[in-house]
Every structure is written in structure tokens, then in C-alpha cells.
C-alpha positions as CSV (number, residue, x, y, z in Angstrom):
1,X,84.3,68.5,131.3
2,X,85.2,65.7,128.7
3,X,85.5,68.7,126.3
4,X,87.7,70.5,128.3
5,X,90.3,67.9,129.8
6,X,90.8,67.3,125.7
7,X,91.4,70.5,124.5
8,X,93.9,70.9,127.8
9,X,95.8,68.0,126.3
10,X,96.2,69.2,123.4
11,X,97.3,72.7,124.1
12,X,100.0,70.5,126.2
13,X,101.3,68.1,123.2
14,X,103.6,70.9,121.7
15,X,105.8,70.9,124.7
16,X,106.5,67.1,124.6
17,X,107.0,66.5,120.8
18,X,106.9,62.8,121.7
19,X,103.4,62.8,123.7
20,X,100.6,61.1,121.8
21,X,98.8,63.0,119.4
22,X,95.1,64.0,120.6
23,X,91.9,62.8,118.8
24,X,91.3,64.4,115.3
25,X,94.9,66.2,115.4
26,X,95.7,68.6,112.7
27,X,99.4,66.8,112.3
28,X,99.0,63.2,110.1
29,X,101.9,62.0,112.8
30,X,103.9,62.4,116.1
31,X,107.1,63.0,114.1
32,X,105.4,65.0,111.5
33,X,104.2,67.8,114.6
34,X,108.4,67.7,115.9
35,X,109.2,68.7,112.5
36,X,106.2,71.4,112.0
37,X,107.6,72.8,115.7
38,X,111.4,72.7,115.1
39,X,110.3,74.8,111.7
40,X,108.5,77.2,114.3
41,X,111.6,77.6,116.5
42,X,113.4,78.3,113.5
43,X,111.2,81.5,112.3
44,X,111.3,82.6,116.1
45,X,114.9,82.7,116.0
46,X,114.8,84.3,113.1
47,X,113.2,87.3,114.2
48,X,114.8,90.8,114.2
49,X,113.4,91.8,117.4
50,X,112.3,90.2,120.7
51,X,109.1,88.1,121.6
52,X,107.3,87.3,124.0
53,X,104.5,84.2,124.5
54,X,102.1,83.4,126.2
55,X,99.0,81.2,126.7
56,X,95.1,82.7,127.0
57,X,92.3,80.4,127.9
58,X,89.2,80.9,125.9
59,X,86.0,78.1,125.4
60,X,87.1,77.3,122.3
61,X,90.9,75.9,123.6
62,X,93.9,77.4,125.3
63,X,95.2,80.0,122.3
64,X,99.1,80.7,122.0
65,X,100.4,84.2,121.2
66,X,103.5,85.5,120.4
67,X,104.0,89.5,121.0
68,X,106.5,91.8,119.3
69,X,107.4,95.2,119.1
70,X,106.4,98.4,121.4
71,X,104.3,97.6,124.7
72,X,103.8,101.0,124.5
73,X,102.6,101.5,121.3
74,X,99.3,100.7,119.4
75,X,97.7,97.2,119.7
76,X,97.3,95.4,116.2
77,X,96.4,92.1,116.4
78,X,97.7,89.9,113.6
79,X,95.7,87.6,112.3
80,X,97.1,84.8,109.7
81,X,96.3,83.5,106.9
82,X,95.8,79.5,106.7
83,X,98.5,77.1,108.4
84,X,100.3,79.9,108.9
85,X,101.2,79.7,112.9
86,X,101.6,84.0,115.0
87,X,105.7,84.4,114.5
88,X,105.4,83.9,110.8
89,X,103.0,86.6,110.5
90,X,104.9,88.8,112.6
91,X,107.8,88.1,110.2
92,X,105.5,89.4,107.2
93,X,104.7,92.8,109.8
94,X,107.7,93.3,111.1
95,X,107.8,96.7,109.9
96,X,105.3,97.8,112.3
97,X,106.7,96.4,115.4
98,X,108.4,99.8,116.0
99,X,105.7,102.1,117.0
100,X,102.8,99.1,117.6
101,X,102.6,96.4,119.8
102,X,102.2,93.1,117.3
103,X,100.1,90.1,119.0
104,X,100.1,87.0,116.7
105,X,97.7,84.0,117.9
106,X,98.0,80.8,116.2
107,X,94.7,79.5,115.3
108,X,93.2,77.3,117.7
109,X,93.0,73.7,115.2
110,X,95.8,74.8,112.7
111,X,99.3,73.6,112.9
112,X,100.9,75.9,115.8
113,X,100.9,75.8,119.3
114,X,96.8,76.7,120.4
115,X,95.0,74.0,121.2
116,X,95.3,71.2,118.7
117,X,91.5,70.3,118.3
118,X,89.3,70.9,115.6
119,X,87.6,74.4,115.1
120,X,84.3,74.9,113.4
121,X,83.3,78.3,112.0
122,X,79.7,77.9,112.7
123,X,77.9,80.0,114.6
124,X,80.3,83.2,114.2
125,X,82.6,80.9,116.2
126,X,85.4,82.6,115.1
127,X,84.5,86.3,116.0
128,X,83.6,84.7,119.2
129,X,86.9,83.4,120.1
130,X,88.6,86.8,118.9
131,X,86.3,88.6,121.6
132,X,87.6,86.4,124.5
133,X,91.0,86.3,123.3
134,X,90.9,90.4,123.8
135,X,88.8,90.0,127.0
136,X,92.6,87.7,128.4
137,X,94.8,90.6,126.9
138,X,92.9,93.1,128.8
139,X,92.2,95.1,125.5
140,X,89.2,96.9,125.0
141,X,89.7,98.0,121.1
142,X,92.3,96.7,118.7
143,X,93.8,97.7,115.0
144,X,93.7,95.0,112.8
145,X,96.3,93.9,110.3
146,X,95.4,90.0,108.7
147,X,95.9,88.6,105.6
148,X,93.8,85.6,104.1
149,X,92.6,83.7,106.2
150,X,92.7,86.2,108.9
151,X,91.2,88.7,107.4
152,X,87.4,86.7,107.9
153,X,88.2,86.4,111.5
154,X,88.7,90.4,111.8
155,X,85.6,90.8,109.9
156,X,83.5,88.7,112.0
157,X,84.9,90.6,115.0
158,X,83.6,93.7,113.1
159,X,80.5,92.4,112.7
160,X,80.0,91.2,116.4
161,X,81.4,93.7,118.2
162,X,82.4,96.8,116.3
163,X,83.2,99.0,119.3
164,X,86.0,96.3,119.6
165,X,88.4,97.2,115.9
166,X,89.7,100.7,115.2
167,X,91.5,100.1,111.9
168,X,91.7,97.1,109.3
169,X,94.3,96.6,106.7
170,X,93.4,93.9,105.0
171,X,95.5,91.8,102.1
172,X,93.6,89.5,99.9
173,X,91.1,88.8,102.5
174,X,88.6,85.9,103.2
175,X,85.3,86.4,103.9
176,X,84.6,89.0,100.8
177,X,84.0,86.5,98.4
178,X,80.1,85.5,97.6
179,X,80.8,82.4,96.3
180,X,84.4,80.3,96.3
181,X,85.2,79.2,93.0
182,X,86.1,75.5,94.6
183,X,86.1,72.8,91.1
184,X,89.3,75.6,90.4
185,X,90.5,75.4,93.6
186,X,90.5,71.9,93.6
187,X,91.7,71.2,90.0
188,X,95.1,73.3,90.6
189,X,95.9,72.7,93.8
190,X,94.0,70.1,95.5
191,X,94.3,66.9,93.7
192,X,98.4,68.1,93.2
193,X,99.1,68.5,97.1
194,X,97.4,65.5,98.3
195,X,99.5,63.3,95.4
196,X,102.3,65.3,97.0
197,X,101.6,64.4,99.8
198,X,102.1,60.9,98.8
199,X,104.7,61.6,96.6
200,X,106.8,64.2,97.8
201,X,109.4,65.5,95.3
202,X,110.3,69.4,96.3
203,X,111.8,69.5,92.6
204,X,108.3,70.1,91.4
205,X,107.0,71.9,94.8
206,X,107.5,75.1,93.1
207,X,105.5,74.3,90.1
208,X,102.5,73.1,91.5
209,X,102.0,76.0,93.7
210,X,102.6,78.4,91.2
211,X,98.3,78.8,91.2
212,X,98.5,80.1,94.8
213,X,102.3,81.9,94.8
214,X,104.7,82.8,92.0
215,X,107.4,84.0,94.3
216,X,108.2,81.7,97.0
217,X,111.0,81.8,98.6
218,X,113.5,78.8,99.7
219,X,111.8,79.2,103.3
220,X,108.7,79.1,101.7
221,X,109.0,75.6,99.9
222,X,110.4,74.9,102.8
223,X,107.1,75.6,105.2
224,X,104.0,74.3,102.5
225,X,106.4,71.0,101.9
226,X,105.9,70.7,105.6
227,X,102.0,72.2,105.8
228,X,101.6,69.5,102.5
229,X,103.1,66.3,104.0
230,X,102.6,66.6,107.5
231,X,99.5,68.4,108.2
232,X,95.5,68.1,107.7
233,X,95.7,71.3,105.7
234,X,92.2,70.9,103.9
235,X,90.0,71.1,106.9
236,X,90.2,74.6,107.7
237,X,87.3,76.9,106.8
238,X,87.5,80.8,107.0
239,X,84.4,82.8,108.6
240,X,81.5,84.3,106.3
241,X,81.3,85.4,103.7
242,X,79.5,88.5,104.4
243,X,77.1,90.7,103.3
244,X,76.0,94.1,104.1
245,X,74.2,94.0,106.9
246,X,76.7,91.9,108.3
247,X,79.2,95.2,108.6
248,X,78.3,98.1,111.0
249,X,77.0,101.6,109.6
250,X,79.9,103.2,111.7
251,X,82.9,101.6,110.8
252,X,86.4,102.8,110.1
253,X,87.4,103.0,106.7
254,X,89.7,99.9,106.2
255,X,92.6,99.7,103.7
256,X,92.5,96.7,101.4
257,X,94.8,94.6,99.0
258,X,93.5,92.8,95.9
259,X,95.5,89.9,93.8
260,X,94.8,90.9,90.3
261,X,95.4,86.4,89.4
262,X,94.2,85.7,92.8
263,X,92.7,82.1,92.3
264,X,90.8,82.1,96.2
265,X,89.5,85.2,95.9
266,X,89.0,85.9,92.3
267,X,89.3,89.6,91.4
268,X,86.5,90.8,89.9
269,X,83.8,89.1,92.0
270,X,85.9,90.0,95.5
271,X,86.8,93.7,94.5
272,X,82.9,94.4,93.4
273,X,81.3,92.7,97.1
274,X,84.1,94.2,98.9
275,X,83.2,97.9,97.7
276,X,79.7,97.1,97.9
277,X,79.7,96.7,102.1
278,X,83.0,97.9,103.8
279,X,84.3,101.7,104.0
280,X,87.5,101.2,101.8
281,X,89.8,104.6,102.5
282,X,92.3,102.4,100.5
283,X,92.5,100.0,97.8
284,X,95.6,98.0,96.5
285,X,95.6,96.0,93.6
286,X,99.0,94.1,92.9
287,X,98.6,93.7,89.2
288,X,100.9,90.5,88.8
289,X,100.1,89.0,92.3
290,X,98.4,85.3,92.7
291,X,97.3,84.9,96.2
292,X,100.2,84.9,98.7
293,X,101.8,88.0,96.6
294,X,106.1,88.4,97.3
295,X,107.8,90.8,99.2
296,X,108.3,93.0,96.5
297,X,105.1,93.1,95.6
298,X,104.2,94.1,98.9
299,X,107.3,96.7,99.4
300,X,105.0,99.4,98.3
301,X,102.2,98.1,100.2
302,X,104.0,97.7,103.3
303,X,105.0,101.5,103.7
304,X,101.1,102.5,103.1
305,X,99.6,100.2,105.4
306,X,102.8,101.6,108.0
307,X,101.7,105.0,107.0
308,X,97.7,103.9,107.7
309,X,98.4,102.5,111.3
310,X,100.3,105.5,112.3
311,X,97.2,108.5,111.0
């Protein structure tokens, strides 16, 4: 009951940007969270087309998602990559809010507006969570679009309950990886953001993410100064990885994108497990791409995975 009186508080905090923050909070302040939201208002406003929101209860936390596009159309659920809160990632698929319906959780634990109360990936937690978030939207069986981050959580809903995902397009997904190359992780960007985050100076922003993103935009620097300074960024962990008798015998073939310098995922090692356990009808490599690759990287991409959904 404890358990669940906290996680209601914090689903509640985001409303009142002057309520105290709940135990083990993702922001680092009360007035770092307003400034997190008022950049969420912004990207909703932003959007081309109309959303909608609502709140699902799961046991995890209450879960926030924003829908876009055609009620009428095909579900794809939109899962984001890390710190990156449901309208931004409709922003990034916008393109397929025409003939799909888009629904964008944030991730319960990650700056957004789900439950603000740290989530553990143990136990397939996070597949879990994506079952009983489908279970509130009444869906039996989804498509998949995710990217990072996201793209674990879609696998571990393949995994635990295949009959659930139709297609999966995937772009430089977590959870394919055997073995994160963290000293490099934390040698470019780790030990940078947190003296950032100390020493903020968004003259150099763009140079010391350069290892994750070599086309960010103004909004961009904009958002990670934000995720960097105000926000308990390290704590997240993706689902898996996993392995071949994680994946189901019987499922869909999936359409992937690789980043050729891709510094979470490196390459080589990602491309090679990834063809070893999932049905790939489509493979993407963007050849000058770090992680989070640029529009027009993905231009290209964009109109394939459009062109997938729609087959």
C-alpha cells in the first residue's frame, strides 16, 4: 500500500510544478522538473497534428501517453529512446501518423509525465509493464516502431508475449548488444556530462556530444542541456540483452537501422548478434551516423519504415 500511495504521488507532481519532489526523483530539483515540463509543453505545441493524453494504471506506476494520428488506422506503439519523454518521439514519427494510430508512453522513472519513481529492469520488468500498458488500451496486438532505448522494451515484449507485436522497425536498438562497451562510454561522455552538469557552458554542449550525435539541432542542445543539468540521466538501464532463445521461432521479420560510428551499440558486434537471433526483412546501415543519427540521415529511412508499416 506504501508502494502504491508513492508512486500515486508522483504521477501527481507534474501537474503542480511547485509540489515537492517524491523520494528518489529522476529531476535533481523542484525548479529543474518546471523547466523539463515547460520544454514538454513546448514540443506538444509544436506538433503538426492533434494529441490526445491520457493516464493508464499499471503495477509498476500510473504511465502517461500521448496519442497521434488515425484512431482508425494501425496501432504502433512508440517506444523512446532514453530521457526522451512520448511527444518527442512522435515528433521523430510523425510521418506515420497519417494512416496509423501513434501511442507514445513516457517511461515510467524517466523525466516525463509517468510516474516519477525509479524503475528496475529486473525480472523482464519492462516487457511486463508493456503487457499491462496494452491490456489499459484495450489492444490485443501492436506494430512496433522504437528507437534506442525503446527498442529493448519492444523486444522483451517479443519475447514474453509474441502473439502481442506484429511488426518491429527498429533504429539502433538496445538490447542487441552482448556486451556494452562502458570504459568508452564513460570516457566520452560520462565524466564530460556530469562536469557539465557542474559547469554548464552550452558553447561547448555541441562538442562534447559529438560521440553520441553529430547533427543536433538548436532544439536538441536545447533538450540534453536540460536532460544534463537537471535530470538523473545515468540511472536508466535498457532491458536484455538477448539471445536466441530469448526471440520466438514465429516472429515477423523486423526492419532494423545500424549506426555505422555508433559508440552504444558498436557496429560490428550489434549487426553480427542481431542477424544471429531476429528475422531481419530489412537492414539499414547509416554509414556516417553516431548514435542519435539526423534527420537527413534518416530521410531515406523514414519512407522505408512508412512503406514497411503500411505492407
Amino acid at each position: 500500500m506504501e508502494q502504491n500511495l508513492e508512486s500515486a504521488f508522483a504521477t501527481t507532481t507534474w501537474h503542480d510544478t511547485k509540489c515537492p519532489l517524491p523520494k528518489n526523483s529522476v529531476y535533481r530539483s523542484i525548479d529543474g522538473r518546471a523547466e523539463f515540463q515547460a520544454y514538454y509543453d513546448k514540443v506538444v505545441h509544436s506538433l503538426n497534428e492533434p494529441v490526445a493524453t491520457n493516464c493508464y494504471d499499471t503495477s509498476f506506476g500510473s504511465t502517461h501517453v500521448t496519442t497521434m494520428g488515425n484512431p482508425e488506422g494501425k496501432p504502433i506503439l512508440i517506444l523512446p529512446g532514453m530521457s526522451i519523454p512520448g511527444p518527442m518521439m512522435l515528433d521523430f514519427f510523425a510521418y506515420l501518423a497519417k494512416d496509423n494510430w501513434l501511442i507514445a508512453p513516457d517511461l515510467i522513472g524517466q523525466p516525463g509525465r509517468s510516474a516519477d519513481v525509479p524503475f528496475s529492469p529486473r525480472n523482464n520488468a519492462y516487457g511486463k509493464w508493456a503487457i499491462e500498458l496494452l491490456d489499459a488500451l484495450s489492444l490485443s496486438q501492436v506494430n512496433i516502431a522504437a528507437a534506442s532505448f525503446g527498442g529493448s522494451i519492444g523486444l522483451e515484449l517479443l519475447k514474453l508475449a509474441p502473439q502481442r507485436v506484429q511488426k518491429q522497425a527498429l533504429i539502433v536498438a538496445a538490447g542487441l548488444t552482448p556486451k556494452l562497451p562502458y570504459f568508452k562510454i564513460y570516457a566520452k561522455l560520462f565524466f564530460t556530462w556530469m562536469a557539465y552538469r557542474h559547469f554548464p557552458n552550452k558553447a561547448i554542449l555541441q562538442t562534447i556530444a559529438r560521440p553520441l550525435s553529430r547533427h543536433l539541432t538548436s532544439d536538441n542542445l536545447d533538450y540534453l542541456d536540460i536532460v544534463i543539468r537537471q535530470t538523473a540521466f545515468w540511472r536508466h538501464h535498457p532491458a536484455g540483452p538477448f539471445f536466441g532463445n530469448d526471440m520466438p521461432k514465429t516472429m515477423k521479420p523486423v526492419l532494423i537501422v545500424f549506426g555505422k560510428n555508433d559508440i552504444m551499440f558498436p557496429y560490428k558486434e550489434t549487426k553480427a548478434h542481431a542477424e544471429k537471433i531476429l528475422n531481419i526483412g530489412h537492414e539499414f546501415v547509416l554509414e556516417e551516423s553516431a548514435h542519435m543519427p539526423g534527420d537527413k540521415e534518416m530521410a531515406p529511412i523514414h519512407k522505408e519504415i512508412e512503406a514497411y508499416f503500411k505492407n
